[in-house]
C-alpha positions as CSV (number, residue, x, y, z in Angstrom):
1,X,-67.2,20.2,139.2
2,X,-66.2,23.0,136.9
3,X,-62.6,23.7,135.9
4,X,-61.2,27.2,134.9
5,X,-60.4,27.4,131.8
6,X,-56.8,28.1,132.2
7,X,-56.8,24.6,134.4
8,X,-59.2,23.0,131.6
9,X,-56.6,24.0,129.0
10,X,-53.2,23.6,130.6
11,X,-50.8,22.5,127.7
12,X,-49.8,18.8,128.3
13,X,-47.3,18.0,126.2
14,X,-44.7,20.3,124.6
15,X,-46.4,20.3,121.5
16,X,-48.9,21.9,122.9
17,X,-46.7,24.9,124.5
18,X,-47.1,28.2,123.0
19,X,-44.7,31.1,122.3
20,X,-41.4,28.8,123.9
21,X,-40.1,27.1,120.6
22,X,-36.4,27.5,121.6
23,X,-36.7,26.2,125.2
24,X,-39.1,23.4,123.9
25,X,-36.5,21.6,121.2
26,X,-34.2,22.3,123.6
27,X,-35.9,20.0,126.4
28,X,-36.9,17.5,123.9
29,X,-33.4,16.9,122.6
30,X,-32.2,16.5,126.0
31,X,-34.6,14.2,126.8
32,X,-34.3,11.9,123.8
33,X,-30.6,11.6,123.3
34,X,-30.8,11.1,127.6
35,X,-28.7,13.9,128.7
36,X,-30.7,15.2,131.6
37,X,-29.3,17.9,133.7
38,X,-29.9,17.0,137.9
39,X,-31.2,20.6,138.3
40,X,-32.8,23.3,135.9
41,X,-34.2,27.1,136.4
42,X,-37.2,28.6,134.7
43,X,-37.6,32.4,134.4
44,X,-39.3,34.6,133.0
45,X,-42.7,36.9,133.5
46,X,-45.7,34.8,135.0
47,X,-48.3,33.2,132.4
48,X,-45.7,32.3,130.1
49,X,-45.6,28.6,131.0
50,X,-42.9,27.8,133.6
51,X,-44.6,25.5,135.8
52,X,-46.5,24.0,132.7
53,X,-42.7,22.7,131.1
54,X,-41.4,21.8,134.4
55,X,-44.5,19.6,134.6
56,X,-44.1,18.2,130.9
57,X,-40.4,17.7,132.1
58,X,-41.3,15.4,135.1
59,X,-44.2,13.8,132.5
60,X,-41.4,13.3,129.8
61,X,-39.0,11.7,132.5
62,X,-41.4,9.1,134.1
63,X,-43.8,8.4,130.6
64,X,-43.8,4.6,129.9
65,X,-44.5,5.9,126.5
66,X,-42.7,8.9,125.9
67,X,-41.7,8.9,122.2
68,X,-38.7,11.3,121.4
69,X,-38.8,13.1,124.4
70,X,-42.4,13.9,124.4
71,X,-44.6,12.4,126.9
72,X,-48.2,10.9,125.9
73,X,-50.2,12.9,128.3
74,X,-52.8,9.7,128.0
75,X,-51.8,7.4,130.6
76,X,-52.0,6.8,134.1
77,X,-48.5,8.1,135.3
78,X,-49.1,11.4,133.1
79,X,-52.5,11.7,134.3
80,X,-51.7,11.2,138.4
81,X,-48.9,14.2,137.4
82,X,-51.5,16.6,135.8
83,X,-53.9,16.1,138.5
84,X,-51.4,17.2,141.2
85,X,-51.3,13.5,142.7
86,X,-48.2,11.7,142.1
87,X,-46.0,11.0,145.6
88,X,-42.7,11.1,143.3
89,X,-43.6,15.0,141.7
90,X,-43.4,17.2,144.6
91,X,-44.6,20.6,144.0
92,X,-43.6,23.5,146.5
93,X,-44.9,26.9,146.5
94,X,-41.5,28.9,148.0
95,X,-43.4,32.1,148.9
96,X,-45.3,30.2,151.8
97,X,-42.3,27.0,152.5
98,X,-39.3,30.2,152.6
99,X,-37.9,29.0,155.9
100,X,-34.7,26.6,157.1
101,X,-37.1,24.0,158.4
102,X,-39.0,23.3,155.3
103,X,-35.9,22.9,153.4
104,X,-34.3,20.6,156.2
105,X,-37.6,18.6,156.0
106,X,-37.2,18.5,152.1
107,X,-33.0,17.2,152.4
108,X,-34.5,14.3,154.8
109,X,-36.8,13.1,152.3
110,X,-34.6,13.3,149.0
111,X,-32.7,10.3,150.0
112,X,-35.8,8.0,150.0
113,X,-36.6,5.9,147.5
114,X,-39.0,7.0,144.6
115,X,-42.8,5.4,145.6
116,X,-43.3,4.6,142.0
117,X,-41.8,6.6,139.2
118,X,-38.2,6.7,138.0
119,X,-37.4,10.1,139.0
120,X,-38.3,12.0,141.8
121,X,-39.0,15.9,140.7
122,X,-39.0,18.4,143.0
123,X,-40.4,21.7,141.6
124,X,-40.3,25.0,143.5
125,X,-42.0,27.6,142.3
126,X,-40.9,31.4,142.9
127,X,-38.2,29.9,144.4
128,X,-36.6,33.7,145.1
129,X,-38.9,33.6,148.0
130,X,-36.5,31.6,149.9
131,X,-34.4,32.8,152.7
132,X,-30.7,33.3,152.7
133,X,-30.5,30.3,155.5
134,X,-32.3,28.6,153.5
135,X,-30.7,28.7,149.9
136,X,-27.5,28.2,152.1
137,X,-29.3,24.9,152.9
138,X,-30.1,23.9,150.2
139,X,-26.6,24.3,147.9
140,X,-25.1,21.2,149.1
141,X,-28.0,18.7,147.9
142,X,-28.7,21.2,144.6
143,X,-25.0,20.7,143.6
144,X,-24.8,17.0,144.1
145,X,-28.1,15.2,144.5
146,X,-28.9,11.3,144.7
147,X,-29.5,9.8,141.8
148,X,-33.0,10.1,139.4
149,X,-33.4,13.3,141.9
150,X,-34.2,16.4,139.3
151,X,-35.1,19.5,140.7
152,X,-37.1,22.6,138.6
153,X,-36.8,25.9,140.1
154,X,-39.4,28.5,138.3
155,X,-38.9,32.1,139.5
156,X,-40.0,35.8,138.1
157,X,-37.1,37.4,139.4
158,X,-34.1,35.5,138.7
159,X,-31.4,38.1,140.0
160,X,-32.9,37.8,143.3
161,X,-31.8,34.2,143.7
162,X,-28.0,33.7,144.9
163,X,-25.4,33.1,142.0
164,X,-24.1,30.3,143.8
165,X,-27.5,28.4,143.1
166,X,-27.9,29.8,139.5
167,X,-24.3,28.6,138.7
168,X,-25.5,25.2,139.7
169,X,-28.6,24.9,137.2
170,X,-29.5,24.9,133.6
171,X,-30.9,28.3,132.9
172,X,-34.4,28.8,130.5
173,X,-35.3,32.2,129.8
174,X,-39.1,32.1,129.0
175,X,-40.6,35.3,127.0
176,X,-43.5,37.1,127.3
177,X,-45.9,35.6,124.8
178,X,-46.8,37.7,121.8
179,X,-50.4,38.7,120.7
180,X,-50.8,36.8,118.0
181,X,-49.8,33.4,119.8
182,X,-52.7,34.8,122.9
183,X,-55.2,35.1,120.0
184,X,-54.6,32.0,118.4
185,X,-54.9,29.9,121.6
186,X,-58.2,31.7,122.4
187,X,-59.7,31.3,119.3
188,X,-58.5,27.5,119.3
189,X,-60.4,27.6,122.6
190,X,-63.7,29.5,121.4
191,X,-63.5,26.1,118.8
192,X,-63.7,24.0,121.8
193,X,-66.3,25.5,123.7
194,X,-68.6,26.0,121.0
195,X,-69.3,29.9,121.4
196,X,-69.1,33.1,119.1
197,X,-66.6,35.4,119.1
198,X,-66.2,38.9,117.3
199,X,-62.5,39.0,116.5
200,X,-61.3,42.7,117.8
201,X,-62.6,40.9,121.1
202,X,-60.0,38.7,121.3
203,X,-57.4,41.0,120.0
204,X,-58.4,43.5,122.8
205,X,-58.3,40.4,125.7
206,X,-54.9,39.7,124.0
207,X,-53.0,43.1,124.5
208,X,-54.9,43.1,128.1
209,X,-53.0,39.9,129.0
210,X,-49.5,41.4,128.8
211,X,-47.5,38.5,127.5
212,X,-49.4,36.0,130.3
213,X,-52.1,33.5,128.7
214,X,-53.3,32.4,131.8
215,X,-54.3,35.8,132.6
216,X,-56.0,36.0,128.7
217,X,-57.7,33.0,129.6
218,X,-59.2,34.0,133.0
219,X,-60.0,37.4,130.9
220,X,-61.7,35.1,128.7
221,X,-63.9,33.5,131.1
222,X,-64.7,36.8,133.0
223,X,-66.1,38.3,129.7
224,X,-68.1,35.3,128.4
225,X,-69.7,35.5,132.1
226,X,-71.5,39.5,130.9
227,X,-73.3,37.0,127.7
228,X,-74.6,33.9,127.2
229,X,-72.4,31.6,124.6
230,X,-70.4,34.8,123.0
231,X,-67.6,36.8,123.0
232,X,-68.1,40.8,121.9
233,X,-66.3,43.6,122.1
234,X,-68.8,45.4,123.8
235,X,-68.5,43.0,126.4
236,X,-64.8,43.3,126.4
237,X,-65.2,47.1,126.8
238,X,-68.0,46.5,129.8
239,X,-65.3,44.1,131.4
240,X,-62.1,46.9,131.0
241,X,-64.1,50.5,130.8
242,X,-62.3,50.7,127.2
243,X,-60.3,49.0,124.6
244,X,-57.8,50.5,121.7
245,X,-60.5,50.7,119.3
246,X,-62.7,53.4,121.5
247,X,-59.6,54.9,121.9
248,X,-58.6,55.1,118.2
249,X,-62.3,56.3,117.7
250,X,-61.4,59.4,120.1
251,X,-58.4,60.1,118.0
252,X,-60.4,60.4,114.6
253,X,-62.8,62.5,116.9
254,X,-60.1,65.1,117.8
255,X,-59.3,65.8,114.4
256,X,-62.9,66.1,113.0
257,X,-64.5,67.5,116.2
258,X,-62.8,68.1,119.4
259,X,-65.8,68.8,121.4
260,X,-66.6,64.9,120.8
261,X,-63.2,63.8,120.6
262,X,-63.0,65.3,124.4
263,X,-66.4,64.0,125.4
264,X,-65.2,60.4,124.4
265,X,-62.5,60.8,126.5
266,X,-64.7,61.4,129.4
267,X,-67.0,58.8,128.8
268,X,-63.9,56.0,128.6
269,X,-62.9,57.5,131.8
270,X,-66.4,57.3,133.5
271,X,-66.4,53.2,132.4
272,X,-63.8,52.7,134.4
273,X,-60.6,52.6,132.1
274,X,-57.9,53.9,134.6
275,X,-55.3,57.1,133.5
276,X,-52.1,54.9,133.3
277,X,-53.9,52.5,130.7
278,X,-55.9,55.2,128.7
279,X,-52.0,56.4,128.3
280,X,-50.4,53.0,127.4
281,X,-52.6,52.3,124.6
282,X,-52.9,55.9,123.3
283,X,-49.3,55.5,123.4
284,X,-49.4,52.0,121.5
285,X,-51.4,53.7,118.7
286,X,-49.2,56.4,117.9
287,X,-46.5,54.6,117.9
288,X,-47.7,52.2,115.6
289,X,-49.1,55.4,113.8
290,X,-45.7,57.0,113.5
291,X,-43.8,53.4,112.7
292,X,-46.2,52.9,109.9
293,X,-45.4,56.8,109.1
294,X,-41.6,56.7,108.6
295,X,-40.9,53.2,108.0
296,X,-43.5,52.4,105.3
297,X,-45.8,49.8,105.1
298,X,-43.6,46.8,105.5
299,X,-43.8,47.1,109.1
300,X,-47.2,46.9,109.7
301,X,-47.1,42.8,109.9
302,X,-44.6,43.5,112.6
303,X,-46.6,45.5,114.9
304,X,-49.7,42.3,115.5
305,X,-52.4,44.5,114.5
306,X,-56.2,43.0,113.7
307,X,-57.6,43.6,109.9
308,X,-59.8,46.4,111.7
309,X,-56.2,48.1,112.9
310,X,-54.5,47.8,110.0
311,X,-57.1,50.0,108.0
312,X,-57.4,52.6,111.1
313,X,-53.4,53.2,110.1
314,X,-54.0,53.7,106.8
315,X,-56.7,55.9,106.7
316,X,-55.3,58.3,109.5
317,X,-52.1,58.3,109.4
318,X,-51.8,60.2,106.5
319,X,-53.1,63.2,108.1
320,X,-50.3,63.4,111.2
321,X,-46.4,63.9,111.0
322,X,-43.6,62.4,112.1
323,X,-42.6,64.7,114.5
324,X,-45.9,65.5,116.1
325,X,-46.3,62.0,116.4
326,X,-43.1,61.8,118.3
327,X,-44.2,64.3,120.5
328,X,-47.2,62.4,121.7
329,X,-45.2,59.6,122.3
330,X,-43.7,61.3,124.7
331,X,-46.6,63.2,126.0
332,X,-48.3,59.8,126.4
333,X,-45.0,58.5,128.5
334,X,-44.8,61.4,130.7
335,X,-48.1,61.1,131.3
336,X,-48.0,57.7,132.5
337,X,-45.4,58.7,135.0
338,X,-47.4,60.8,136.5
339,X,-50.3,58.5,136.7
340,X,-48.2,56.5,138.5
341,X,-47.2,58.9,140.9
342,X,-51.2,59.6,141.9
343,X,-52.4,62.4,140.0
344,X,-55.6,62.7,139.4
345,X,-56.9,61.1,136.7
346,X,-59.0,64.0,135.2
347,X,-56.1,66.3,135.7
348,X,-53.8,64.2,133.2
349,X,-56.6,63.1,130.9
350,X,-57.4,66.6,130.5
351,X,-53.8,67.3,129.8
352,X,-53.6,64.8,127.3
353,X,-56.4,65.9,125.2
354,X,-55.2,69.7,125.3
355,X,-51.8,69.1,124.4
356,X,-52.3,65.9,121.5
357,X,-55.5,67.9,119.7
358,X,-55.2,67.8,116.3
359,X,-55.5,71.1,114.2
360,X,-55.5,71.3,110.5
361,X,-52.2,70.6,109.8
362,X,-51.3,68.2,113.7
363,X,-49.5,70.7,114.9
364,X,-48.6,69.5,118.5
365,X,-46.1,72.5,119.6
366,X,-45.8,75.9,121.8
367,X,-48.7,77.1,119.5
368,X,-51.5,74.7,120.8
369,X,-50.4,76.0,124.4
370,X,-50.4,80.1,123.2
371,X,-54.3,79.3,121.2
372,X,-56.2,77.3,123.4
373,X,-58.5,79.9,124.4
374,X,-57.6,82.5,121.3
375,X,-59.2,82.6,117.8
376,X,-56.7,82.9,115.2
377,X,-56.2,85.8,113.5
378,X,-58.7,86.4,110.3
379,X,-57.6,86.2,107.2
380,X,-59.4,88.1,104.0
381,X,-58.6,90.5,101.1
382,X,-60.0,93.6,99.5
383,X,-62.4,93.4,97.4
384,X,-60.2,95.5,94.8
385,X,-57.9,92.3,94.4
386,X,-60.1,89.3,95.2
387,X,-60.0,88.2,91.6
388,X,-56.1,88.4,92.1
389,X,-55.2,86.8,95.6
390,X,-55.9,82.9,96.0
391,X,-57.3,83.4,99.5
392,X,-56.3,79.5,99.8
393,X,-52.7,80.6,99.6
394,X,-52.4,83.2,101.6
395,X,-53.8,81.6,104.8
396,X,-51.1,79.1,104.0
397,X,-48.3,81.7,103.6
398,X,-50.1,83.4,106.9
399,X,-49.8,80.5,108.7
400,X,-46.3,80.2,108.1
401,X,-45.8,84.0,109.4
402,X,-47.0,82.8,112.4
403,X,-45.8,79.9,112.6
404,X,-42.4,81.6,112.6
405,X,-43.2,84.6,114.9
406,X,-43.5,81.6,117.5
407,X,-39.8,80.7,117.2
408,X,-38.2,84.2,117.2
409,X,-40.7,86.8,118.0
410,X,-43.3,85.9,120.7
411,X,-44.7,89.0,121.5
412,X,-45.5,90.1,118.5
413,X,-46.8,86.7,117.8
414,X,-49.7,86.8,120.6
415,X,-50.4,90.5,119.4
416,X,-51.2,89.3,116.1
417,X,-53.7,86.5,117.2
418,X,-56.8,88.7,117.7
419,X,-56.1,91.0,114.8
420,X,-57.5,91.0,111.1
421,X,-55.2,90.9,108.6
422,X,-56.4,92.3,105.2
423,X,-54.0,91.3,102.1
424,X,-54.2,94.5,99.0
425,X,-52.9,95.1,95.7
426,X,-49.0,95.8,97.1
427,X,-49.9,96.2,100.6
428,X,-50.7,94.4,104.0
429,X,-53.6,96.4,106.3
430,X,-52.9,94.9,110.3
431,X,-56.5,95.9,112.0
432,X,-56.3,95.7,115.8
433,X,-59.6,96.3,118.0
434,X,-59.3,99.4,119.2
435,X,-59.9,97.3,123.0
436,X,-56.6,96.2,122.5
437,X,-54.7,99.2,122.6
438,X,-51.7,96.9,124.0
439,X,-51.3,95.1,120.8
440,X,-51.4,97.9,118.3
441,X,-48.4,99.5,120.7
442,X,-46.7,96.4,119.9
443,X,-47.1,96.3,116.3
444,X,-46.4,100.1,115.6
445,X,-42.9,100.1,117.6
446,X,-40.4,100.7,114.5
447,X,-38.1,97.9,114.5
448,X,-41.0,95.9,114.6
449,X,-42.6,97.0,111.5
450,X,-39.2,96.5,109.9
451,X,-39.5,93.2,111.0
452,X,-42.8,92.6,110.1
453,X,-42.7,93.7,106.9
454,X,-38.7,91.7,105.4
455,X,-40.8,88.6,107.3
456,X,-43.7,89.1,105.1
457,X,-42.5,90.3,102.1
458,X,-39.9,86.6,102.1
459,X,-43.0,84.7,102.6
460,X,-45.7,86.7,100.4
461,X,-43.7,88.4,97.8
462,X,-42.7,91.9,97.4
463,X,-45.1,94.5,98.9
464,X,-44.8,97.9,99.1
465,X,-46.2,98.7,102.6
466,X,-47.9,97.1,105.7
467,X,-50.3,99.6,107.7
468,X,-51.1,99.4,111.1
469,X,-54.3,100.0,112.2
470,X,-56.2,100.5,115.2
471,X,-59.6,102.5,115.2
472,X,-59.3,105.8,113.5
473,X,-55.2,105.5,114.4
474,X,-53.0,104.2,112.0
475,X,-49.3,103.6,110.8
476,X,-47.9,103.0,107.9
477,X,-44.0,101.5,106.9
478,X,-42.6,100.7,103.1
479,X,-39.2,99.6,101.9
480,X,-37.3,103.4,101.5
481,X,-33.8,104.3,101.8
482,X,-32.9,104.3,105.9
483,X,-33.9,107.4,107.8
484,X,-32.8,108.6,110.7
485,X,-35.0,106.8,112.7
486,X,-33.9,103.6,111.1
487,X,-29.8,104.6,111.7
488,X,-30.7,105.2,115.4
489,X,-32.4,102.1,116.0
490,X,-29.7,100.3,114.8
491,X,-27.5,102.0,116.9
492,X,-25.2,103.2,114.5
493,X,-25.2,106.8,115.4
494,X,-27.6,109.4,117.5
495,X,-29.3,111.8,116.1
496,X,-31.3,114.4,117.6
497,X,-34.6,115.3,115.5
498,X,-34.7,119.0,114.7
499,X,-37.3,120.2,117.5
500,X,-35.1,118.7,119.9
501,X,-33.4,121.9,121.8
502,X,-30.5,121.7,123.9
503,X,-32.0,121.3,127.4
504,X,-32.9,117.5,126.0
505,X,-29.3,117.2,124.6
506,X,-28.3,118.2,128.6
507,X,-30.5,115.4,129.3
508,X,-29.6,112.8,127.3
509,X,-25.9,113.6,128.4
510,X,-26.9,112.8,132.3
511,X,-28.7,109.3,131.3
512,X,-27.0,105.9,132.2
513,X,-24.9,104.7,130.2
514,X,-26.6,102.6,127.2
515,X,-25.8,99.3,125.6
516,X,-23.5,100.5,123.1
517,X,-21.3,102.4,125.5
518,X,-20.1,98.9,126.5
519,X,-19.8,98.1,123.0
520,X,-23.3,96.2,122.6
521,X,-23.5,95.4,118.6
522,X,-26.1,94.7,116.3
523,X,-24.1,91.8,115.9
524,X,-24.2,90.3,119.2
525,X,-26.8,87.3,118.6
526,X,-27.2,86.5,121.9
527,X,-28.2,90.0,123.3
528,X,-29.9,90.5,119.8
529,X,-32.2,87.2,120.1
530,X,-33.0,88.1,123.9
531,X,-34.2,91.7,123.0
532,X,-36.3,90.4,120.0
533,X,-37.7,87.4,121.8
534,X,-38.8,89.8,124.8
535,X,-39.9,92.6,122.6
536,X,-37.5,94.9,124.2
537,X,-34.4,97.1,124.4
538,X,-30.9,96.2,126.0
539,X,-30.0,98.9,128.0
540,X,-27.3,97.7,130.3
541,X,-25.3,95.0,130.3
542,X,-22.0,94.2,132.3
543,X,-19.5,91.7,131.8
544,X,-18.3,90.1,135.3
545,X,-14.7,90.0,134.7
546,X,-13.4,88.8,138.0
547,X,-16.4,86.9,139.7
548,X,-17.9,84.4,137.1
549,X,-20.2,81.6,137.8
550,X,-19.4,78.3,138.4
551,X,-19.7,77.8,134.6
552,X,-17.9,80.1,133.2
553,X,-21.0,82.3,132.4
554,X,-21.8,85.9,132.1
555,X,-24.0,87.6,134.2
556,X,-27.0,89.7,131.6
557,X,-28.8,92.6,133.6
């Protein structure tokens, strides 16, 4: 009769436990100097061993041949105890034995006699099943039991069982088994049942298994079942729809060429690889990516990578900062969420890819979001001074412009995207298409040539002037000593230009109030960063005096 694997290779004594070295010496010790506690409770997340000790434990009690506390595993009694057969090691499963009854049946047969062994063990597994009658049964024989009585109580949710029965056992923690103790278990058992195995496939079955081997081992068996005598990744990928090292190939695709890098990402998602995981292991990567980043290669032995991950870090990590990768850490989170809350997988897969694309420099920011559909603006010189510019260098001092324009100046930011910019001897040339007469409005308002040209002139040297142009229409500013124009836009004084006669000075007198009659400054950062961001002109604003919000605010109209 065939045996599952994770049957077949059950540990049987408690050197062959993995990943539970603490709990292990602890038993052992207990057992050899014979200081045995009367009732004990396993914890922890399922596959990481619990029943298998308890077993061991009740081996280790009753072995004729135990040898420091670690039972031989050859003879009979250890045998009858693996098999599920011994009348002294009761085993009882408390999701489907929960009520009163079963435990009063259970109290009337503790008393009796062992059939055979030394110690009766009764071992009840997710014992948090049990009702509150029944705990409340059971307290009085768990606190004092008859003699050679030992009861094991394994559970994945310890806080759900009352404190007055945890306060009368000897608590174990078990942990979630790491990745490289899965992977050296199944490649112990590839040894044993004579079959190939490509390495990354274990690796991959590994990080699928979540800290359980039992659920690496049924993995196992499920891909070894798609070829005959041999573990691949291919079969690996078949079994899950996709594995970290598709996904890392999608990442190198994003950066060299998203169309692929996006096509990939469909493709994972037509084999069958859900949202929420495609999320969890594009998460793992980049944060393994920005670990290895900031903390330098030292960590890399910490994060239980394969050989094949280890070089994927150090070829691409180079390209990606910190803080970008920080942000897709949390894209990747979020995302998960969301998964979780039933959004359509194409909806947040799409989503992912649009927001984590890589651009020259892995920018991940606002910008990604304002270009998706936009070309940047283009970049060139005049053929006067093309000997003389390093074109190189001033895309890079360009892309800093805008770059910038993002933080503090949005509109004139977008109205830059589709326009030409053409870099002189001593002067900027701005071409807009003359379709996008919105845009060159924009850019020829005053203050924001002044702006434009103190942000340019910081990041590309002194200039003389920046022209605006838009068809056959153009406009010019250079650095001059202030105008009128420039006083009244700072709102130092009005002045009326000469043509203006004195019907318009009427006029002006009967307007609203502006900003500065309520003693609006240049000053005023707030008002000032609001007007710039928005591209427009404060002209009202009241201070609530009597009625303020519940915080304390001011109202900004």
């Amino acid at each position: 009769m065939y045996i599952s694997l994770y049957r077949k290779y059950r540990p049987g004594r408690f050197s062959d436990v993995v990943g539970q070295e603490g709990i292990v010496k602890i038993l052992r010790n207990s057992l050899r100097s014979k200081k045995i506690g009367h009732a004990f409770l396993f914890s922890g997340p399922r596959g990481c061993g619990k029943t298998t000790v308890a077993r061991i434990v009740a081996k280790a009690l009753n072995c004729p041949d135990a040898w420091e506390g670690e039972p031989c595993d050859c003879c009979e009694v250890c045998k009858t105890i693996s098999r599920g057969e011994s009348l002294d090691v009761i085993e009882i499963d408390g999701a489907s034995n929960r009520g009163i009854e079963e435990i009063r049946n259970l109290k009337s047969q503790i008393g009796l006699a062992s059939f055979s062994l030394s110690y009766k063990v009764y071992i009840i597994d997710e014992v948090h099943m049990l009702t509150d009658a029944a705990f409340n049964a059971l307290l009085k024989t768990l606190e004092e039991p008859p003699q050679r009585v030992v009861f094991i109580l394994a559970t994945t949710a310890p806080e759900k069982v009352p404190l007055t029965i945890r306060s009368r056992c000897l608590r174990f923690y078990f942990n979630r088994l790491s990745s490289v103790d899965i992977v050296n278990r199944l490649r112990r058992v590839a040894q044993e049942e004579s079959f190939d195995y490509e390495e990354e496939a274990l690796w991959e079955l590994a990080r699928q298994a979540d800290g359980s081997l039992r659920d690496a081992l049924t993995l196992l068996e499920q891909a070894l079942s798609l070829e005959e005598k041999a573990l691949t990744l291919n079969s690996v990928v078949l079994l899950f729809g996709g594995s970290r090292s598709t996904l890392e190939d999608m990442v190198k695709l994003m950066a060299l060429d998203p169309s692929k890098g996006y096509a990939k990402m469909r493709e994972i998602l037509k084999r069958g690889l859900t949202a929420e995981r495609l999320f969890e292991i594009a998460f793992s990567i980049f944060r393994d990516m920005w670990a290895y980043k900031a903390l330098g290669d030292e960590v890399v032995e910490e994060l239980e990578l394969s050989e094949k991950e280890k070089r994927f870090l150090e070829e691409e990590t180079s390209s990606w900062d910190t803080s970008n990768l920080f942000s897709a850490m949390e894209l990747c989170a979020d995302l998960s969420l969301k998964a979780k809350l039933g959004v359509k997988d194409d909806i947040l897969a799409s989503m992912f890819f649009a927001r984590t694309k890589k651009m020259e420099q892995a920018v991940i920011s606002l910008r990604n979001d304002v270009q998706e559909h936009v070309k940047e603006p283009e970049i060139a010189t005049t053929e006067s001074s093309r000997d003389e510019v390093d074109v190189q260098t001033v895309n890079v001092q360009w892309q800093k412009i805008m770059n910038q324009l993002i933080e503090e100046a949005l509109p004139i930011y977008c109205a830059l995207i589709s326009s030409k910019v053409e870099r002189g001897e001593g002067e900027v040339v701005i071409e807009v298409s003359e379709e996008r007469a919105f845009d060159y409005n924009i850019l020829k308002l005053h203050r924001n040539r002044v702006y434009l040209y103190d942000l340019i002139s910081r990041h590309m040297g002194e200039i003389s002037e920046i022209v605006v142009k838009s068809g056959k229409e153009e406009i010019r500013y250079s650095k001059r000593v202030p105008d009128a124009e420039d006083i009244a836009e700072k709102g130092q004084i009005e002045l009326l230009q000469p043509e203006e006669d004195e019907e318009k000075v009427e006029a002006k007198r009967d307007e609203p109030l502006s900003a500065r009659a309520y003693n609006v400054k240049e000053d005023d950062a707030v008002l000032k960063h609001i007007a710039m961001f928005l591209n427009g002109d404060v002209l009202m604003y009241k201070r609530i005096e009597e009625d303020l919000d519940e915080d304390g605010g001011v109202d900004i109209e």
